[in-house]
N, C-alpha and C positions, 0 to 999 in steps of 0.2 A: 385476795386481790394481789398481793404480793409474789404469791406463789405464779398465778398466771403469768404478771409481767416478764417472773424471771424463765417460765417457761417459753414467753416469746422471746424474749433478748434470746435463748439457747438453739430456739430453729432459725433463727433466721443469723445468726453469727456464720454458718457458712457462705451465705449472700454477701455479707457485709464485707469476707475476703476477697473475696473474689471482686465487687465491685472496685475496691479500692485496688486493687492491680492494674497498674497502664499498661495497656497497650502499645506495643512501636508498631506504629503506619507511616506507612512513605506512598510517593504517589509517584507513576512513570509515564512517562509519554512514549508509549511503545511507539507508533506508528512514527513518528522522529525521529528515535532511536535508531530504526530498523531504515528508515529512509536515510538517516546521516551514516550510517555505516560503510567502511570499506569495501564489505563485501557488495551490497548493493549497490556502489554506486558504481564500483567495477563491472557488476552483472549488468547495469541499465548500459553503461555506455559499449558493453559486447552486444546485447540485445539492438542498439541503436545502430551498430556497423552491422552485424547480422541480416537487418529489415530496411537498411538504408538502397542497398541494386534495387528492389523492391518497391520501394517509395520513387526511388527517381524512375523508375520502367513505371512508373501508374503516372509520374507527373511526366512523362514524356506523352504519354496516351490521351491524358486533359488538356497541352498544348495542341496535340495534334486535332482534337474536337473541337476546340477555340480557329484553329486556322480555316478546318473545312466550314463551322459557322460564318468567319468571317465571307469567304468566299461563296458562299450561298446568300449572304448579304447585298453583297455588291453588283448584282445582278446581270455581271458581264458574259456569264455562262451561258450554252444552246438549253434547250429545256432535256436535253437527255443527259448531259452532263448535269446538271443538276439533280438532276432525279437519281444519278450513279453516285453521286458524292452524297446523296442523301442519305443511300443504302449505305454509303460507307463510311457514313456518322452513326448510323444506327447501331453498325457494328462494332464499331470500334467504344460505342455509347455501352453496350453489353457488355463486351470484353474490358472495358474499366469497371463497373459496378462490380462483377465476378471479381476481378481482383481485387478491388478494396474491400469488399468482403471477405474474401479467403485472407487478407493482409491482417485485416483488423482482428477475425477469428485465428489464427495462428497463434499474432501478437499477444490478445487477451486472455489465449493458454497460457504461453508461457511465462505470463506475468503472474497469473495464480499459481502457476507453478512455480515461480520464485519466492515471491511472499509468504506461499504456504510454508516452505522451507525456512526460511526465515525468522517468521510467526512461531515456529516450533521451536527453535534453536532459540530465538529470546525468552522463549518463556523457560526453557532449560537453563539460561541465564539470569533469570530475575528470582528463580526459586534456588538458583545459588546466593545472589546477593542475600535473598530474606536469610536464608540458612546463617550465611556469615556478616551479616549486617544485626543477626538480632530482630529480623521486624516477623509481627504476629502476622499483618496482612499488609500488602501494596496492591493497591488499586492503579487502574490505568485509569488518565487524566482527563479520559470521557465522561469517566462514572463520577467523577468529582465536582461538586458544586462550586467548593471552596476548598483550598488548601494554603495555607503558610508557605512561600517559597521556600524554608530552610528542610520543605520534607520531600521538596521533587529530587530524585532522583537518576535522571533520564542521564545525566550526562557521566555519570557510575555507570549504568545500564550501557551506556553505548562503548564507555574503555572496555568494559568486561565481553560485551561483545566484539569488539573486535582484537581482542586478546584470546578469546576461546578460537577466533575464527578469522584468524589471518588470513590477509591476501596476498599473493606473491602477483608481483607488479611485473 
């Protein structure tokens, strides 16, 4: 009986090490990080002048459909003017939705296009900090139930990103 217990205490003594070793985890708020960054917030506000002649030539197009509404309203028109201003709500009714559509699809590129950039380069960043932080594993603060505020690390995350990846202003 002896003999077995001491051959169980002997296989399982590599378990016993290993359990007792801690772990370092920390936890990141990538999507924060990458949103509070210089780089991004330089990119959103180039992307914002970028798309801004755009936004105002589509909101010049929706006043202009608001005015001829109004005037098809008011019922002061012959019936063939009416019927002319009708065609040329209709058109102008097409030639907005095409560009808000082309506007939106552009925009929506090149926001995955940014992000994606981004999304890489943090994570080129957070696998430095584990490297030089010591940590076994960092989760991002989706996949997290709970964590202790002394193991987020996001505001680390975001010096080191914007340290690896300066903006010139």
């Amino acid at each position: 009986m002896a003999i077995r217990a001491g051959l169980l205490c002997l296989a399982l003594a590599p378990f016993a090490t290993f359990a007792s070793a801690q772990l370092k985890v920390a936890v990141v708020n990538v999507q924060q990080a990458m949103v509070d960054s210089d780089e991004l917030k330089k990119v959103s506000a180039d992307m914002e002048a970028k798309y801004k002649p755009r936004q105002e030539q589509l909101q010049k197009l929706q006043n202009d459909l608001q005015s001829i509404q109004q005037q098809l309203q008011s019922n002061k028109l012959t019936q063939q003017a009416a019927a002319d201003l009708q065609l040329e709500g209709q058109r102008k009714q097409r030639e907005a939705q095409r560009m808000q559509d082309d506007l939106q699809q552009d925009f929506d590129r090149d926001r995955q296009d940014v992000l994606g950039k981004a999304s890489q380069k943090m994570q080129v960043v957070i696998k430095k900090l584990a490297e030089e932080g010591g940590y076994d594993i960092i989760i991002d603060v989706s996949q997290a139930l709970y964590f202790k505020p002394a193991m987020d690390i996001t505001a680390q995350a975001l010096a080191a990103y914007n340290k690896a990846y300066p903006v010139s202003k």
